[in-house]
C-alpha positions in Angstrom: 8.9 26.0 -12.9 5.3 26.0 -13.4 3.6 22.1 -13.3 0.0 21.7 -14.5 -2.0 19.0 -13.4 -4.9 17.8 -15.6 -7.6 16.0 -13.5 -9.3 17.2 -10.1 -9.9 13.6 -8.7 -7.6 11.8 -6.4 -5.1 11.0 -8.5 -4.6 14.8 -9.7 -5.5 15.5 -6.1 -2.6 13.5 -4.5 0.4 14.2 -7.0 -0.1 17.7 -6.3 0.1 17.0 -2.3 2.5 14.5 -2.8 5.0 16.8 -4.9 4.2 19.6 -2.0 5.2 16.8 0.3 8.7 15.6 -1.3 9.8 19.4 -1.3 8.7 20.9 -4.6 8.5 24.1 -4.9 6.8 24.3 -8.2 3.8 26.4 -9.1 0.8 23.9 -9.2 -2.2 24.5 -10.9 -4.5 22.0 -11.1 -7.1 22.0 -13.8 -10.7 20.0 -13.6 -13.7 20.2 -15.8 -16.3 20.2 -13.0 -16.9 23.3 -11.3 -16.9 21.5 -8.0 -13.9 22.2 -5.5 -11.9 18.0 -5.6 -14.5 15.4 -4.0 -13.7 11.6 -3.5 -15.4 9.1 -5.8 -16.1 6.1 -3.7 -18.7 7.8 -2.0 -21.0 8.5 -5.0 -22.6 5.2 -4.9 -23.2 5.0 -1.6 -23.1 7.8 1.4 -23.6 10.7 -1.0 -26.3 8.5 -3.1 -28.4 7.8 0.3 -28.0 11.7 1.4 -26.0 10.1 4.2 -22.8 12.3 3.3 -23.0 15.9 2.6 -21.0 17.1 -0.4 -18.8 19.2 1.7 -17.8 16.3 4.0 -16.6 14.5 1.1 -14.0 16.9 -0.4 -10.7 15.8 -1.4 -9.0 19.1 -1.3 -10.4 22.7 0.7 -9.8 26.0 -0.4 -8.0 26.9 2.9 -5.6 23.7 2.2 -4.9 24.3 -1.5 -3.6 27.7 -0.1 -1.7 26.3 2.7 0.0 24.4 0.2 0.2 26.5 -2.1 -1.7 25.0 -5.3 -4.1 26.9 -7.2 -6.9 25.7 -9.0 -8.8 26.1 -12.2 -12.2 24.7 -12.5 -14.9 24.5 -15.1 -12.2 24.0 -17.6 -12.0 20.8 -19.6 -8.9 19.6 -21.6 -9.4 19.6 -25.1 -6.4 19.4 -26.6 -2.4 18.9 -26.1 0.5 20.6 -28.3 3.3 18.6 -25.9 6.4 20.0 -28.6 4.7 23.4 -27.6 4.4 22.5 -23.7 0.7 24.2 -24.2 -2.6 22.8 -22.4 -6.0 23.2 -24.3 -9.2 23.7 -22.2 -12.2 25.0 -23.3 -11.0 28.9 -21.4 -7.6 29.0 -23.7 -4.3 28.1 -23.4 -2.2 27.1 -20.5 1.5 26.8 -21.3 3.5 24.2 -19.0 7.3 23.4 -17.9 5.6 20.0 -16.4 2.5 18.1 -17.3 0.6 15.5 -14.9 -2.4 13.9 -16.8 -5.1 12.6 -14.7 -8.3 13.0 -16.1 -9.3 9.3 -15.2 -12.2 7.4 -17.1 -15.8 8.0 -18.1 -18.8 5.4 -18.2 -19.2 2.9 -20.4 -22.8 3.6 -22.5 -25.3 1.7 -24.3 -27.5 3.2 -26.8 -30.5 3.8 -24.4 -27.9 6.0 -22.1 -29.0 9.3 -23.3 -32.8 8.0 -22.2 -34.4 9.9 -18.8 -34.3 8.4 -16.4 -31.3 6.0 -17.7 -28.3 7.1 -15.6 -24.3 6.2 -15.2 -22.3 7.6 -12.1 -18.8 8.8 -12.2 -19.4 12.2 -10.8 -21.2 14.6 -8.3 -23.6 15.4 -11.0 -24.2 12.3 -11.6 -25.2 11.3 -8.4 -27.1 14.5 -7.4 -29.5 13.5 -10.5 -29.8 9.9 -9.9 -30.5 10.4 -5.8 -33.5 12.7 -7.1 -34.7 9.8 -9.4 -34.5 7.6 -6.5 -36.3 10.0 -4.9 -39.3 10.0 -7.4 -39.6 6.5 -7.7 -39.7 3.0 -6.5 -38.5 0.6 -8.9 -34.8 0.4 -9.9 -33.2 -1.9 -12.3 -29.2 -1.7 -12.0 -27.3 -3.0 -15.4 -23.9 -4.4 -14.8 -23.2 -6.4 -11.4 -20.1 -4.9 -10.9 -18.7 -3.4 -7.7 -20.5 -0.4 -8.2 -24.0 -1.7 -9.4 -23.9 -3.6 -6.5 -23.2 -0.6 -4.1 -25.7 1.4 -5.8 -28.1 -1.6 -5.4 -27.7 -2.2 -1.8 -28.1 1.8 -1.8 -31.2 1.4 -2.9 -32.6 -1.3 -1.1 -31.2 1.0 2.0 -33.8 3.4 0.8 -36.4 1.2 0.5 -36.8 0.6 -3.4 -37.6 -2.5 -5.3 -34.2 -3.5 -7.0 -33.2 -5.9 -9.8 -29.7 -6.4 -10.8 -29.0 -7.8 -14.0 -25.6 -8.8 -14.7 -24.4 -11.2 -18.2 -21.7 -13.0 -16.6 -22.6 -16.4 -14.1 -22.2 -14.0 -11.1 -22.1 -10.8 -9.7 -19.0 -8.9 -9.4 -17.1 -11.5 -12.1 -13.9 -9.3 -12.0 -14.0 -10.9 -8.2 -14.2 -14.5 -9.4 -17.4 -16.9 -8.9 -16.5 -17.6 -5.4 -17.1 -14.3 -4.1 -19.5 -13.6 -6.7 -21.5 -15.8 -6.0 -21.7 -15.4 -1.9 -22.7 -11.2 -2.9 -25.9 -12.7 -4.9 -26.6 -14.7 -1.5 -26.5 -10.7 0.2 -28.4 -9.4 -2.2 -31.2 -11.9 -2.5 -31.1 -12.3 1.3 -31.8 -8.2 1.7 -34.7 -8.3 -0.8 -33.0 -7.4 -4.5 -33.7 -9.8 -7.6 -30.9 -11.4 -8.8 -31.1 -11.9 -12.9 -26.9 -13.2 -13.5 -26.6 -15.1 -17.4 -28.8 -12.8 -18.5 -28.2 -9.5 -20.7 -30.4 -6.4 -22.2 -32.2 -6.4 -25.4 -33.6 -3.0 -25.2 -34.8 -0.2 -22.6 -37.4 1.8 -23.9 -39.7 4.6 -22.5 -43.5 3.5 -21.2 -46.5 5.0 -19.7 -44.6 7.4 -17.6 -41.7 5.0 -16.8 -38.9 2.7 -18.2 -39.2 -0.7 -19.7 -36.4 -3.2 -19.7 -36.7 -5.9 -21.7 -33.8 -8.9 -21.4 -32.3 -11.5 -24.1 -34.1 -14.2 -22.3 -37.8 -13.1 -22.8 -37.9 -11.6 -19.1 -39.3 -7.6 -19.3 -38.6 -5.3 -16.2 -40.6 -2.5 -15.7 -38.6 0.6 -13.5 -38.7 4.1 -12.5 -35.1 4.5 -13.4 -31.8 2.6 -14.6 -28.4 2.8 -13.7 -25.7 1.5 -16.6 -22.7 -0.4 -14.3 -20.8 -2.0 -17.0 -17.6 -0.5 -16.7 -15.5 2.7 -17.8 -13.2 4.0 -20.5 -10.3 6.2 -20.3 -10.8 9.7 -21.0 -8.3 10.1 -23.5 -10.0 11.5 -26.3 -9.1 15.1 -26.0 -5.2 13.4 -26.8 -5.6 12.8 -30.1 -3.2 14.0 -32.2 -0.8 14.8 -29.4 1.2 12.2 -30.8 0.8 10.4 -27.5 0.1 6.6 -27.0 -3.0 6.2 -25.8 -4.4 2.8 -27.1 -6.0 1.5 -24.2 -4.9 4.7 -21.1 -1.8 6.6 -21.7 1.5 4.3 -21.7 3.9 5.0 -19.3 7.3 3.9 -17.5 6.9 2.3 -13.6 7.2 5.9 -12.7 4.6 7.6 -14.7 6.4 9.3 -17.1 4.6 9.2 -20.8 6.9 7.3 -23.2 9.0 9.7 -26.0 7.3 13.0 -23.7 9.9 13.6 -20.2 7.9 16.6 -19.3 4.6 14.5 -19.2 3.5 12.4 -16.8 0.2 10.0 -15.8 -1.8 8.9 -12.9 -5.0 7.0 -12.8 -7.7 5.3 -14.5 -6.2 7.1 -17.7 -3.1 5.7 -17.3 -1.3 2.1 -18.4 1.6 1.8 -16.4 4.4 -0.6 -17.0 4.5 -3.1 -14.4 8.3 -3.6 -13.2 7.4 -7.6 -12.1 5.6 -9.1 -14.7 6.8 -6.8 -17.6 3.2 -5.8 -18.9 1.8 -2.8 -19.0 -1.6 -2.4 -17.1 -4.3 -0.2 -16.6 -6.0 -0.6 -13.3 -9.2 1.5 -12.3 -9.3 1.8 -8.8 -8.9 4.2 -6.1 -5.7 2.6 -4.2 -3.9 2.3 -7.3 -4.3 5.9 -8.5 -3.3 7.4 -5.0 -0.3 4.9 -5.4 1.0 6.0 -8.3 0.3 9.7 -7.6 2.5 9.3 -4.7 5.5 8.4 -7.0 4.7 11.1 -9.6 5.2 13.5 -6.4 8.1 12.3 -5.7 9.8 12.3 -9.3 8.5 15.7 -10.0 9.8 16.9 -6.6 13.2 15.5 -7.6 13.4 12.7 -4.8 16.5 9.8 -5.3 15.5 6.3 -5.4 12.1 6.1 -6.2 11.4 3.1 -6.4 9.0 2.0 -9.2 5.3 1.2 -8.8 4.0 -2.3 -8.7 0.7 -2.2 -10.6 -1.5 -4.3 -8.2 -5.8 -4.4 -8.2 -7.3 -3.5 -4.7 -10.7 -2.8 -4.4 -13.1 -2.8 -1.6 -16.4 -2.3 -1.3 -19.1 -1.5 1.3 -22.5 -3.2 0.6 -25.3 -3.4 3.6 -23.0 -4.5 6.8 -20.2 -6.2 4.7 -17.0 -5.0 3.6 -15.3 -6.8 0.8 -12.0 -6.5 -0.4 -10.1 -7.9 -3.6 -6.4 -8.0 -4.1 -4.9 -9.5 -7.4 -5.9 -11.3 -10.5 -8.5 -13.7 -10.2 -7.8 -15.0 -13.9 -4.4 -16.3 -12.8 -5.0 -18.6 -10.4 -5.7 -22.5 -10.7 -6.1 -23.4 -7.1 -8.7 -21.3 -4.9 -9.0 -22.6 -0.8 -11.7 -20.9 1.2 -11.4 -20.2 4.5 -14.0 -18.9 7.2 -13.4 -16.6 9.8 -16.8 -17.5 12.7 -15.9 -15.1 15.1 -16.5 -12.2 12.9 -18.7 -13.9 10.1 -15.4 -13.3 7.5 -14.4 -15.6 5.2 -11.5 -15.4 2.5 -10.7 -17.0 -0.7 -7.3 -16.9 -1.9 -6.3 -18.2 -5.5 -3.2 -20.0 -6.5 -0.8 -19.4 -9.6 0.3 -22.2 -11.6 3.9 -21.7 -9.8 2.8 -21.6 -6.1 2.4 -18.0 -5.7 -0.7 -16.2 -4.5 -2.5 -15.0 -7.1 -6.0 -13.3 -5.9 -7.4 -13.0 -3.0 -10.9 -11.8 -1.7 -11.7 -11.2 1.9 -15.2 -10.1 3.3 -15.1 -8.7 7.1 -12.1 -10.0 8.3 -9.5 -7.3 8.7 -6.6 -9.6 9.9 -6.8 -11.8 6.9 -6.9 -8.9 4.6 -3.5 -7.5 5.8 -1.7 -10.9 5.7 -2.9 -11.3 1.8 -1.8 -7.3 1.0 1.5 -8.0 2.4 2.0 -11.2 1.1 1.0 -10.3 -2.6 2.7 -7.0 -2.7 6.1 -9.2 -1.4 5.4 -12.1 -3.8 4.8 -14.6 -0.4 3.9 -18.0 -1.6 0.8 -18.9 -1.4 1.0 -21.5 0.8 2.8 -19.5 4.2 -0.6 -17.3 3.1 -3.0 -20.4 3.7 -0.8 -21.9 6.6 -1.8 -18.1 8.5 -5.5 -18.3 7.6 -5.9 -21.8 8.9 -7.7 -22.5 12.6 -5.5 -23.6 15.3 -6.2 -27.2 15.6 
């Protein structure tokens, strides 16, 4: 039985372990289109972007370990095509035929039409970030589009370095995915550590000038910069599927267990994948590192033949390390109606956790305070009300 596993990240990464793990005894060969042994993405915007991390402490996956276990890998090969009737893999070396598929070739930035610009520069990979460090390098002045959780990492990053920093982000806040509460407490950190916060406000154009970059916004304001870095979000990389005859409006769609619908030989993990939630009945797509080793964990186990699996939740976690604050977000911000905050002065933490319509918790964000993170990941992964959640955060009178 030979399984092929699409995608060297950690979603690819951590099916493969995880199928070693649960007692397969497959053949494993795991395909990526970087020619880069399997590195871990979180710290592309900030260890690996400072020069903090070396590459080789970073790696997901060793050549002495994919031996131990058994796995072999092919890299520099990128999937361009699927014949799933035919079981037959398409990279750009030939064909590689399959008894099982795992698809987990996760997303790709999100461009603009001044992305292909020098010195204009996304970051979803190690190349990526080797080019934009030596940019960083060059200049002084950096303007970061999109006030998401990774323009924000790359701008504290930056400021870490020493470099002159505007964020520009359209929505009332940074990091709006978060919710305005803790949005609006990370433009407090950024201002505080010397970045220019420009929130409401969106890009008209970025052209080339005198040596440099221009950024010029809807409101009137223009931005001079050495370089720019587009944070406005991902897409699934899906595009070598079409005409597979798979479903992939909006990531692949699959069962709670990661197997593609009408294809039982196929399965997803990841960013490219929209799993169906078992709770609320949806299907989701969630683009975040706990989620992805999540559900590689239960493709493992199916592939590996394991009983009672039980079938994946579809939660968003995220944290995120900017200058001496860790930040977490659990949930849907979107859903709730009721948000209470809560401090934490020992520490300097603070928490906000949201409210459904029906009592339940529905988001919560914690900064620095580790014991009030657990209490909401338990509770909203065991559907705890969201009141025994506020009754545990609140000070002893």
């Amino acid at each position: 039985m030979r399984t092929v596993i699409v995608g060297t990240s950690v979603a690819g990464v951590r099916a493969a372990q995880a199928l070693r793990r649960n007692g397969g005894e497959d053949e494993i060969l795991l395909v990526g289109a970087e020619s880069h042994l399997p590195y871990d993405k979180p710290c592309l915007s900030k260890g690996m972007l400072s020069g903090a991390v070396a590459p080789e402490k970073n790696c997901l996956l060793t050549e002495s370990a994919a031996a131990e276990l058994g796995i072999r890998t092919a890299l520099s090969q990128r999937a361009v095509g699927l014949d799933p009737e035919a079981a037959v893999l398409h990279t750009t070396a030939g064909r590689i035929p399959y008894d099982r598929l795992v698809i987990a070739t996760g997303a790709s930035a999100r461009t603009l039409p001044w992305s292909d610009l020098p010195g204009v520069h996304s970051l979803r990979t190690r190349a990526d970030c080797e080019a934009l460090r030596a940019d960083l390098r060059r200049g002084s002045r950096l303007v970061v589009v999109g006030g998401g959780f990774i323009g924000c990492e790359v701008a504290a990053t930056a400021r870490g370095l020493g470099l002159d920093v505007t964020i520009v982000e359209p929505e009332a806040t940074l990091l709006p995915v978060a919710g305005p509460e803790l949005g609006a407490l990370a433009g407090e950190w950024h201002a505080g550590h010397g970045a220019r916060v420009r929130v409401g406000e969106a890009v008209r154009a970025i052209v080339r000038a005198g040596g440099g970059l221009v950024v010029e916004l809807r409101g009137g304001e223009v931005l001079d910069a050495d370089c720019v870095v587009l944070g406005i979000g991902a897409v699934p990389n899906t595009g070598w599927l079409e005409g597979s005859g798979l479903d992939i409006a909006d990531g692949i769609a699959c069962d709670a267990w990661g197997r593609v619908h009408c294809h039982e030989n196929v399965l997803a993990a990841g960013d490219v994948a929209r799993w169906q939630d078992p709770v609320s009945g949806t299907a989701r797509r969630v683009e975040h590192w706990t989620n992805a080793t999540e559900q590689a964990a239960v493709v493992g186990k199916v592939l590996a033949g394991a009983s009672d699996v039980a079938a994946h939740r579809v939660n968003t976690y995220v944290w995120s390390d900017q200058y001496d604050r860790t930040m977490s977000f659990v949930g849907r911000r979107a859903c709730a109606t009721r948000v209470t905050r809560f401090d934490d002065p020992r520490k300097n933490g603070v928490a906000f956790v949201g409210a459904d319509e029906q009592g339940g918790l529905a988001f919560a964000a914690v900064v620095n305070w580790p014991r009030a993170l657990l209490a909401v990941r338990k509770a909203i992964n065991g559907g705890v009300p969201c009141a025994v959640v506020e009754e545990q955060l609140t000070p002893a009178a």
